[in-house]
PAFIPA-776157 format. One record per residue (C-alpha): residue in three letters; x, y, z. Coordinates in steps of 0.25 Angstrom, whole numbers, plus 2048, in hexadecimal, padded with zeros to 3 digits. Layout:
ALAXYZ ...
END
This chain:
UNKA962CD2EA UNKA8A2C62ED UNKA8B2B82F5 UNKA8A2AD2EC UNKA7F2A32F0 UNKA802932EF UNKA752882EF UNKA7827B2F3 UNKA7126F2F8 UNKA6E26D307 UNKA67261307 UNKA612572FE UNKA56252309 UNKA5C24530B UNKA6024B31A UNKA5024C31C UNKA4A240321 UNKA4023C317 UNKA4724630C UNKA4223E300 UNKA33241304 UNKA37250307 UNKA3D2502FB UNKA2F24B2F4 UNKA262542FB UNKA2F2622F5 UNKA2D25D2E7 UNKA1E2582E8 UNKA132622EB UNKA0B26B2E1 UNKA0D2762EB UNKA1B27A2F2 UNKA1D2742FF UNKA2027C30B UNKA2C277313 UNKA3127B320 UNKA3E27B329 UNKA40278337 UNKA4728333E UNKA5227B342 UNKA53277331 UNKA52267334 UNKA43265330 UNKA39269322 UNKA2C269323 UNKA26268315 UNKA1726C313 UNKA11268306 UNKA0326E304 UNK9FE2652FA UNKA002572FF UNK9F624D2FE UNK9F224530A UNK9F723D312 UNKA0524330C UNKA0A24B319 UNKA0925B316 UNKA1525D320 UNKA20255321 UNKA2D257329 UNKA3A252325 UNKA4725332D UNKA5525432B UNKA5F24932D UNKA5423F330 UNKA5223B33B UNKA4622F341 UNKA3A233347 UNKA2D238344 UNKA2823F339 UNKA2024B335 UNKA1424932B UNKA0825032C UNK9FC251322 UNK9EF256322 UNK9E2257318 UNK9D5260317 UNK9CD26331D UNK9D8264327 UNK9DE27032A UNK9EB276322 UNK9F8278327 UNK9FC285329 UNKA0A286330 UNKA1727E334 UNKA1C28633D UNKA2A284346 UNKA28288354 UNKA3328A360 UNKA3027D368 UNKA2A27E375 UNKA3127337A UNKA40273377 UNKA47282376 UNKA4C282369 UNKA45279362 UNKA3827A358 UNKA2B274354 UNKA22272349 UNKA15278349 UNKA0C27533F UNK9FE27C33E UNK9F227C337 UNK9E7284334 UNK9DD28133D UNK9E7283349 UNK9EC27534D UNK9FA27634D UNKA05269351 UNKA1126C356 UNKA1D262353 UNKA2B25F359 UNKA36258351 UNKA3E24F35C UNKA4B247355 UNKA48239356 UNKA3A23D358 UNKA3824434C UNKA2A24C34B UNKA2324C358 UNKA15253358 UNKA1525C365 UNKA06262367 UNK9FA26435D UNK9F4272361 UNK9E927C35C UNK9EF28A358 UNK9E3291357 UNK9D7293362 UNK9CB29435A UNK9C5288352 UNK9C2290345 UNK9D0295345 UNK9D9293338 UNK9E8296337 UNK9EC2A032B UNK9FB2A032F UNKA0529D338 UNKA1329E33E UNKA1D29D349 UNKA242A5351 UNKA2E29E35C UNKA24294365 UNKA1829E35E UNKA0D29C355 UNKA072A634D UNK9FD2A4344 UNK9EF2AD33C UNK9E42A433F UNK9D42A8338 UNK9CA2A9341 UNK9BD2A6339 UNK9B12B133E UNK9A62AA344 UNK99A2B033B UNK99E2AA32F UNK9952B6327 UNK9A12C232D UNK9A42CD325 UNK9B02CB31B UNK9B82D6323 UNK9B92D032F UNK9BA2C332B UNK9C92C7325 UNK9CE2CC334 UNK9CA2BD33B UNK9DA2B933C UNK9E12B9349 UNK9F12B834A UNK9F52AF355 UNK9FF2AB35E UNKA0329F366 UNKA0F29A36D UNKA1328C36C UNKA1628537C UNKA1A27C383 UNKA0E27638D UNKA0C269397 UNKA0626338B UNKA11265382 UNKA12272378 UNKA04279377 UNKA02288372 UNKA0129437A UNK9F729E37B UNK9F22A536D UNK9F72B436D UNK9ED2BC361 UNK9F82C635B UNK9EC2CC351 UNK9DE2C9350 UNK9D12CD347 UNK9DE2CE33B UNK9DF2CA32D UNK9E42BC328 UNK9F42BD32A UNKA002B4326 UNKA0B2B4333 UNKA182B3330 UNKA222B233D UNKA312B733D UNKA382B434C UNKA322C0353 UNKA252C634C UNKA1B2C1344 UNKA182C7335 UNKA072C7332 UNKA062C9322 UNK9F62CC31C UNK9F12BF314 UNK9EE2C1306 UNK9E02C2308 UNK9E02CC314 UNK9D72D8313 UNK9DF2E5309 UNK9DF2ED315 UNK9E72E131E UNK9F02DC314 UNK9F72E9314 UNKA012E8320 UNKA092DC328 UNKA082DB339 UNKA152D6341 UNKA112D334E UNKA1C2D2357 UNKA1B2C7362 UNKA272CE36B UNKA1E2DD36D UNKA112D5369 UNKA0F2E035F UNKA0A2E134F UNKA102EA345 UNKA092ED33A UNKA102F032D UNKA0E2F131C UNKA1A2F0314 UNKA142FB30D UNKA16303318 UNKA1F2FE324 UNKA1C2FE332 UNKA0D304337 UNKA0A2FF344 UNKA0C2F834F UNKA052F435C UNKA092EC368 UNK9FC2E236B UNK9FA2E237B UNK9ED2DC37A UNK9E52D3371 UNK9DC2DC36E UNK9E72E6368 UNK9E92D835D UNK9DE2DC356 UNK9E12DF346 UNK9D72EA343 UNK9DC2F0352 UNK9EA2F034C UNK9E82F633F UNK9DF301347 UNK9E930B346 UNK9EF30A338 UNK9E330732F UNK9E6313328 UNK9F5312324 UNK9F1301320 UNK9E5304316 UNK9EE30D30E UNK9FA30230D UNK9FB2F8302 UNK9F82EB303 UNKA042E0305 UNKA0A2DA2FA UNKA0E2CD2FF UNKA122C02F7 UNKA1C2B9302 UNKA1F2BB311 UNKA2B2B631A UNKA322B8327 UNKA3F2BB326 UNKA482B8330 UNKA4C2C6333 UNKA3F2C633A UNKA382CF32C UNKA2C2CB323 UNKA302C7316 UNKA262CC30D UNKA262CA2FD UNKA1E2D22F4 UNKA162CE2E7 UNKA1F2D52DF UNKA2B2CD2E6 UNKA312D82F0 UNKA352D22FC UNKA342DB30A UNKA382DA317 UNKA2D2DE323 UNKA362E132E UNKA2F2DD33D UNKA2F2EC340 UNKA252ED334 UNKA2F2F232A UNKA312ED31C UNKA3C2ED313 UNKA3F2E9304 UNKA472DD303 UNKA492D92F4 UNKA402D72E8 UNKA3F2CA2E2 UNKA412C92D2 UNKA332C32C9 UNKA2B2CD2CB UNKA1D2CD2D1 UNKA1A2BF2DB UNKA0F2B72D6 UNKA052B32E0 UNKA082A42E2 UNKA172A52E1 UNKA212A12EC UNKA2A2AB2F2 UNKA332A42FF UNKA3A2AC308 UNKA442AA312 UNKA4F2B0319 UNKA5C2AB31D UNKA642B3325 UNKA632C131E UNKA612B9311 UNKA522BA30B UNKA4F2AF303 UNKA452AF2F8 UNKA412A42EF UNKA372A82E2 UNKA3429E2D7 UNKA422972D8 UNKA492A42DA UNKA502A62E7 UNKA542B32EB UNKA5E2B62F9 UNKA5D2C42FB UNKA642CD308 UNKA592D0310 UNKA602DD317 UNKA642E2309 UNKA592DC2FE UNKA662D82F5 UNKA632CC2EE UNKA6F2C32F2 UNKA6C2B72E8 UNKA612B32DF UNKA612A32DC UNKA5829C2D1 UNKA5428F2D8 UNKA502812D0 UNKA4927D2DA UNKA3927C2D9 UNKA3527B2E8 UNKA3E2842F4 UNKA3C287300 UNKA4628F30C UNKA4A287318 UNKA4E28C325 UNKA5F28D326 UNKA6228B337 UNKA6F29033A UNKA7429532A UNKA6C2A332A UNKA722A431A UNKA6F297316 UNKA6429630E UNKA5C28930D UNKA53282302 UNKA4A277302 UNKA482742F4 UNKA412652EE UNKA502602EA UNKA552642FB UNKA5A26F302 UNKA632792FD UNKA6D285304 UNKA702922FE UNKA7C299305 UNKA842A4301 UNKA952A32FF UNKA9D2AF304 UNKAA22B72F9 UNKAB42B32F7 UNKAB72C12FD UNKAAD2C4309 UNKAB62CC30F UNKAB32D9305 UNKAA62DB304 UNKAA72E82FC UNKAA32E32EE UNKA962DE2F4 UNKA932EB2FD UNKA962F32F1 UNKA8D2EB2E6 UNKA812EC2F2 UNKA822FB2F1 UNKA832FB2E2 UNKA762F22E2 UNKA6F2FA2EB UNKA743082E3 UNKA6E3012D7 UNKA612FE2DC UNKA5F30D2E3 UNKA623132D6 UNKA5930A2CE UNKA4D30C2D7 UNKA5131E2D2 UNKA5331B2C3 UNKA4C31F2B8 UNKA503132B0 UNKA493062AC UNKA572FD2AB UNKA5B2F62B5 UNKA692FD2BD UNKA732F32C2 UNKA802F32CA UNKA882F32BC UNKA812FF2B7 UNKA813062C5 UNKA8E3072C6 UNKA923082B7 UNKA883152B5 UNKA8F31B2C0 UNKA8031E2C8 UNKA843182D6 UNKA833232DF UNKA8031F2ED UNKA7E3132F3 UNKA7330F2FC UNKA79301301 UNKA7C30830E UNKA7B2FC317 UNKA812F530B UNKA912FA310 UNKA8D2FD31D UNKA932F0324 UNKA9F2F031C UNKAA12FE321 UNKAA02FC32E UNKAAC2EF32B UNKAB32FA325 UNKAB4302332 UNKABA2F7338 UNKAC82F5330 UNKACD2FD325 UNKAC52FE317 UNKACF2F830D UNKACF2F42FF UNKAC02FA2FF UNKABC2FB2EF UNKAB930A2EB UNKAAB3082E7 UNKAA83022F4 UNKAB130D2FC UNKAAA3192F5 UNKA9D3132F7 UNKAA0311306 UNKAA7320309 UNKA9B326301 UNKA9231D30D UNKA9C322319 UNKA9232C320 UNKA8732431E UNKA8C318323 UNKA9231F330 UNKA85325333 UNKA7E318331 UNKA87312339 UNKA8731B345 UNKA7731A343 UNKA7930C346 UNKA8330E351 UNKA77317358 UNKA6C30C356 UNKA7530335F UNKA7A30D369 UNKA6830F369 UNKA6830036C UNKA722FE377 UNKA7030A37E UNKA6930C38B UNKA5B31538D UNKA61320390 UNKA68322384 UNKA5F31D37A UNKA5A32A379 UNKA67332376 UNKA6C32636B UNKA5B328365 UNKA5E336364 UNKA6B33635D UNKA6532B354 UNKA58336350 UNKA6334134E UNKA6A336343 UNKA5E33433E UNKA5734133B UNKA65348337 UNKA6433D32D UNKA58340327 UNKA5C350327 UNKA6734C31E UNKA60344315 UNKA5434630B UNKA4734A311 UNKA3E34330B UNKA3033E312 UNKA36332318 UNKA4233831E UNKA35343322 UNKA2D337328 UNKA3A33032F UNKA3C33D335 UNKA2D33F33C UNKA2F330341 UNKA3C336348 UNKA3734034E UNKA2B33A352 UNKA3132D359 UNKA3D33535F UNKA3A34535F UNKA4334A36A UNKA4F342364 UNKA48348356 UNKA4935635D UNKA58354361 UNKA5B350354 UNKA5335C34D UNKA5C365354 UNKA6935E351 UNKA6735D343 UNKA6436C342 UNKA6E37034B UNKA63377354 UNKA69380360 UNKA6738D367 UNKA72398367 UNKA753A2370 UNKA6B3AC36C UNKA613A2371 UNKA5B3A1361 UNKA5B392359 UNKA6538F34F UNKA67383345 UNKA7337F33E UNKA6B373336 UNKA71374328 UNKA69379319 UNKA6636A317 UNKA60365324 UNKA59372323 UNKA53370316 UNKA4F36131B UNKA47369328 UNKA4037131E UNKA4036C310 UNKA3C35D312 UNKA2E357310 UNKA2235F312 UNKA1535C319 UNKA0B35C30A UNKA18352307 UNKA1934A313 UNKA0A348315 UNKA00346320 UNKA0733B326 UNKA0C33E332 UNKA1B34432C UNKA1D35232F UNKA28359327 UNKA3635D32E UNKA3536C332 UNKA28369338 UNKA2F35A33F UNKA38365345 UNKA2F36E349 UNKA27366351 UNKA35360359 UNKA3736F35B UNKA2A36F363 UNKA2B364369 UNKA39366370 UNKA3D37536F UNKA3037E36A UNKA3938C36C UNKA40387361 UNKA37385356 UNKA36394351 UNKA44396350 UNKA46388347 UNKA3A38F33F UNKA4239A33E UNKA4E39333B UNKA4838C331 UNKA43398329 UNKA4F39D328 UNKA54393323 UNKA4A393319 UNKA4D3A0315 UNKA5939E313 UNKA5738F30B UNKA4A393303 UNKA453A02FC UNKA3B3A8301 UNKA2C3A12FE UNKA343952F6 UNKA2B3892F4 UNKA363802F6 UNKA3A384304 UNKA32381310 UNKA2D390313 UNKA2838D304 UNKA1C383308 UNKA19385317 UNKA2039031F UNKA2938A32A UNKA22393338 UNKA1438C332 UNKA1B37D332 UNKA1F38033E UNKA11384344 UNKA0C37933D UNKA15371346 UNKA0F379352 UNKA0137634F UNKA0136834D UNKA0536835E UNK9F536A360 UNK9F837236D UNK9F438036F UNK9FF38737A UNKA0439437D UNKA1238D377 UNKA0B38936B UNKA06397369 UNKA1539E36D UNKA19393363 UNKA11397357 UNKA143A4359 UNKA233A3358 UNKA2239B34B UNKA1B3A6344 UNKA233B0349 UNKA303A8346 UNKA2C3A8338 UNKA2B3B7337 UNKA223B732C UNKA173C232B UNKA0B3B932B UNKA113AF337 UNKA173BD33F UNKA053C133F UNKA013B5341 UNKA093B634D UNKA053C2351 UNK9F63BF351 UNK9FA3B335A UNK9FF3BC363 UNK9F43C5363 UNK9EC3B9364 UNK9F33B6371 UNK9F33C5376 UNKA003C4378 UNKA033D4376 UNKA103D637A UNKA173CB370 UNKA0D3CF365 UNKA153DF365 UNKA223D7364 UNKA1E3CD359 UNKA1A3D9352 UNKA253E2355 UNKA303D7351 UNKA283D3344 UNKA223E133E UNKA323E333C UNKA333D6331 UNKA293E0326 UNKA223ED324 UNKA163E431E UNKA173D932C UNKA183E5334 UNKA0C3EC32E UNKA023DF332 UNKA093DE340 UNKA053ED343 UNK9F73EB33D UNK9F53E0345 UNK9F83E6352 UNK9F13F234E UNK9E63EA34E UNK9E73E535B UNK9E93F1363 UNK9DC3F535C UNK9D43EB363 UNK9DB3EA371 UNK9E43F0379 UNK9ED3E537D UNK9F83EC373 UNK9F93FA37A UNKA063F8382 UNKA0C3F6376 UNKA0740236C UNKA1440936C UNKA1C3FB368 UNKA0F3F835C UNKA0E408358 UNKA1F406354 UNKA1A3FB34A UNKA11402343 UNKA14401332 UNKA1940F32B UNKA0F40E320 UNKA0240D32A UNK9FA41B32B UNK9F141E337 UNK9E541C32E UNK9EB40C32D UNK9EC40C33B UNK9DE41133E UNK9D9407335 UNK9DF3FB33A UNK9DB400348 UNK9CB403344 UNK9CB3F433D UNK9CE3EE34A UNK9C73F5354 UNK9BF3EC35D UNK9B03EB35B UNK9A83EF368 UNK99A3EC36A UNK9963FA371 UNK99440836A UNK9A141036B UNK9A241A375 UNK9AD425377 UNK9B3421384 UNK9B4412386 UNK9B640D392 UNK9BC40238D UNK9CC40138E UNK9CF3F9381 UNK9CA402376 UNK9D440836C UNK9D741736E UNK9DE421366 UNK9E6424370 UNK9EC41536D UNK9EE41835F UNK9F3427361 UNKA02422362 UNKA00419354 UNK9F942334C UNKA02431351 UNKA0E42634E UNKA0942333F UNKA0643133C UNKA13438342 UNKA1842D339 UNKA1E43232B UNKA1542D320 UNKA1B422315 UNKA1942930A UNKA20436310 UNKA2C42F312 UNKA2B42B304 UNKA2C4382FE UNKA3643D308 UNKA40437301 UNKA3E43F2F5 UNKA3A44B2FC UNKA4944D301 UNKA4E44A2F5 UNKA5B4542F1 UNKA554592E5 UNKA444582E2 UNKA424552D7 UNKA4B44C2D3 UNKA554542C7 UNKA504522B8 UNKA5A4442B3 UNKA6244B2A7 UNKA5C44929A UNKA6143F28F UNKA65447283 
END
């Protein structure tokens, strides 16, 4: 049930002083005027652009009239125009305001409306330092001026280029002095910049590109935030890209900031921007040509609010925004739209009669909206629906609408699919309006849920696990809050483990992939903890690693995106995410999760199946990948390697193995590698013996190990092999041979006695192959009786 909005009259200007003439000025004027309220709602300032002199071009009027002074001002060419009226925090009274109204060459006046007094003009002062300055924009922030200010290049023949980076954004504080109010010191927040439009919400300031800025600058928005003195820069194509606090002046300068990420900018598109707007939540309003309306958050983020109806803007029309409250007010050519601005649901759409509106501020009545039209002022509030206390219809319709919009953004068909047809075609599945039902939920928990309808009861026990787990996540963002530094750390880890057990229960896709790197990138020992959790990692008594993770979180660990599919960004896949937490926190374990994981993959995949993971890139390889991005060469990295290739037990890692060891001349290991291994094959045992053979022809190093290699020598080699293999691998020696060398490391056959009697001793193959039929009972074989 949506609330039913009313339209009534407020005022019909006769409680203005002077209402008649305000009256006349909205309805006369080729162009619209621009009108303005006082904070405190009791004075409009109206702007008409296109008044003849000596008609006033800024006129105040007040409510309930009151005697005093006036304030008219008007101005001709070639005198500067105006380009802000601006309400500051006074200086002198705490919680009062002023009037500042500015003009492009700098000179600003500052005005102060005393009752009885009326308009009293405090100070006339110079914004700007320069002579040849000229104010683009401006606006206000508390007792604080910011404007973008042109400073002309003194060679008048520059190059184009740098002629398009001669703005400045400044800053300066209005004070309080012996002379009366005067301006602080200026503050440059960005020099050497582009032309900008400043737009001010209470706590940062939005810089958004002029139309006719460069390609390359009109691609992104800056927040500078006065509090951290920092500039965020951000692209709604592309969300937050970079940040940077700004210690010195010469840290201001635009080129200096954009250092870092030229790259990622030129490659962005450029903005499309028809009308911008604070919003009272502190965001940038930003509406596209096409009629989308956005939300830039401070933090750099952006969101989709609603998408106005019409299609494409053209170039001159009028968009207003406002916000009241959580209400987001948008007025297009006589069509008001009031849209929830936390949801994006359309909560009434209004043709208005009006020619000329304009938004005025509301003090105090946060949902009333206010509009100064050419016949008076008019309120648009909302009436509570007759039964307010059940808000399940309207919870229940909110789910429907948004099911109806995720399902039409996945169908194939052209028509249009509505509530009536969702719910009639029987397609409404699962809802996504989590938040939707989340507060009457938690109401629920209170008291007892009675006279609930069924659609709205299923569709709240279908939610049940998901609303507890969201609820609990919110209960551990608090405790995160409010808890002291020393527990900070235990609540940020129990808050990774929820979130990476999240993700391993969900869809692996390359943003689940990418959220996870920035996990365990930002928090890896907590990412480490919660690695170990989720696979139930954990020693048992024999000493060796055991997991307990189940088939799907497995699958997730080896079967999500790939690194040709992921890209060269930066994302590394899962396995290799783990691999790299192994070595970061408990290095011993990596070959045993290898191991694990193939035989898991064994058991999951078939042998050389494209599909499964061993199908692309063998795991022990993914692993030494890992290893080798560490850039550090160490006798751990080198036992590390070695223990990955011999955990896979395949016949080309097992030799690679065992070259590295012979590399290393570590003898003693290389006769165990080798006797544990030559036992997996016939065919791995042949290359094992052949390549030791080969060693012991060229050194001596393996003779207090002959009796241990001599046992490993293949059935199906024959002295002759031997000797081959041996002569291949003599060493070379640059002197004539001699009979008797005095040398102590020549090979002799007194070495290779025990081998060769051992082989020839040996019963040949093809002996025992013909055994069998030797000892058979009867030879030959008996006649098979004939067939008659």
């Amino acid at each position: 049930m949506k609330r039913a909005g009313m339209l009534r009259q407020v005022s019909d200007f006769s409680d203005f002083s002077r209402g008649h003439w305000l009256q006349e000025l909205l309805c006369q004027g080729e162009e619209p005027s621009r009108v303005q309220s006082s904070p405190d709602g009791q004075h409009l300032l109206v702007l008409q652009k296109s008044r003849p002199p000596p008609l006033p071009q800024v006129v105040a009027f007040q409510r309930h009239s009151v005697s005093g002074a006036d304030l008219e001002r008007n101005w001709q060419p070639p005198q500067p125009t105006l380009v802000g009226l601006l309400f500051l925090q006074s200086p002198v009274t705490l919680g009062s305001w002023v009037l500042a109204i500015v003009w492009e060459h700098g000179r600003t006046e500052v005005w102060h409306f005393v009752v009885a007094l009326g308009w009293q003009l405090l100070q006339t002062l110079e914004l700007c330092q320069g002579a040849r300055a000229r104010i683009i924009s401006v606006c206000s922030q508390g007792a604080n001026l910011v404007w973008c200010e042109e400073r002309p290049p003194l060679d008048a023949h520059s190059d184009m280029s740098k002629c398009a980076f001669r703005f400045c954004v400044c800053t300066r504080a209005l004070e309080m002095g012996d002379q009366g109010v005067r301006l602080g010191t200026v503050r440059i927040v960005l020099h050497n910049s582009p032309e900008y439009q400043v737009l001010a919400s209470p706590q940062h300031v939005f810089l958004v590109p002029a139309a006719a800025s460069f390609a390359t600058t009109s691609k992104f928005l800056l927040i500078w935030h006065p509090e951290k003195a920092k500039l965020t820069i951000t692209a709604p194509s592309a969300g937050f890209i970079h940040s940077k606090v700004l210690r010195s002046s010469s840290e201001s300068d635009f080129r200096k900031l954009l250092l870092g990420s030229v790259g990622l900018l030129s490659g962005l598109a450029p903005l499309d921007i028809h009308t911008s707007a604070v919003s009272n939540s502190e965001g940038l309003l930003l509406v596209s040509t096409k009629g989308a309306v956005n939300m830039v958050e401070p933090d750099g983020t952006q969101r989709h609010i609603f998408d106005l109806e019409g299609g494409p803007l053209a170039q001159g029309s009028s968009v207003q925004l406002k916000t009241f409250g959580s209400i987001l007010a948008c007025m297009l050519a006589g069509v008001l739209y009031l849209i929830d601005q936390n949801s994006g649901r359309l909560i009434e759409k209004k043709i208005l009669s009006m020619k000329e509106v304009h938004f005025l501020e509301s003090p105090g009545e946060e949902d009333s909206i206010q509009l100064l039209t050419q016949t008076g002022i008019y309120g648009f509030s909302f009436s509570k629906p007759e039964d307010s206390s059940r808000p399940e219809p309207c919870l229940v319709e909110m789910v429907f609408e948004e099911a109806c919009r995720y399902y039409q953004r996945r169908s194939l068909s052209s028509s249009k699919l509505t509530v009536e047809k969702l719910k009639k075609g029987g397609v409404f599945q699962a809802p996504v309006a989590l938040a939707a039902i989340l507060q009457h939920s938690l109401r629920q928990k209170q008291k007892p849920a009675r006279g609930l309808q069924d659609t709205y009861a299923k569709l709240l026990s279908t939610m049940s696990l998901e609303l507890q787990s969201y609820m609990s996540l919110e209960l551990l963002k608090t405790c995160v809050v409010c808890a002291p530094e020393s527990e900070v750390e235990s609540y940020c880890e129990e808050l990774v483990e929820q979130e990476v057990s999240r993700v391993l229960h969900s869809d692996m896709d390359k943003d689940n992939l990418a959220y996870l790197n920035s996990i365990f990138a930002s928090f890896p020992k907590a990412a480490w903890k919660a690695t170990r959790s989720c696979l139930q990692l954990q020693q048992n008594g024999d000493g060796l690693l055991v997991a307990r993770a189940t088939p799907e979180v497995w699958k997730k660990v080896l079967g999500g995106p790939q690194q040709e599919e992921v890209g060269q960004n930066g994302v590394v896949p899962l396995f290799e995410l783990i691999c790299a937490s192994f070595l970061r926190f408990k290095p011993k374990w990596l070959p045993s999760f290898v191991e694990l994981t193939q035989q898991y993959v064994s058991i999951s995949w078939a042998y050389s199946s494209k599909e499964g993971p061993e199908g692309r890139v063998p795991l022990y390889k993914r692993a030494l990948g890992v290893l080798a991005r560490k850039n550090k060469c160490s006798e751990a990295n080198d036992e590390m390697e070695l223990e990955l290739l011999l955990c896979s037990k395949r016949p080309k890692a097992v030799l690679q193995a065992l070259h590295l060891l012979i590399r290393l001349k570590r003898w003693q290991r290389v006769v165990e590698v080798a006797e544990k291994f030559s036992k997996l094959s016939p065919l791995l045992n042949k290359e094992i013996f052949t390549t030791l053979l080969a060693e012991f022809a060229q050194h001596r190093e393996l003779d207090p190990y002959l009796d241990t290699l001599w046992l490993l020598c293949p059935a199906e080699l024959t002295a002759s092999d031997i000797l081959t293999v041996v002569l291949q691998h003599l060493p070379h020696s640059q002197e004539d041979p001699v009979p008797f060398s005095t040398e102590g490391n020549q090979l002799t056959v007194g070495l290779l006695k025990p081998l060769l009697q051992r082989v020839v001793q040996r019963p040949c193959v093809q002996d025992e192959m013909y055994s069998d039929a030797l000892q058979s009972p009867t030879f030959p074989p008996p006649t098979p009786p004939r067939e008659h």
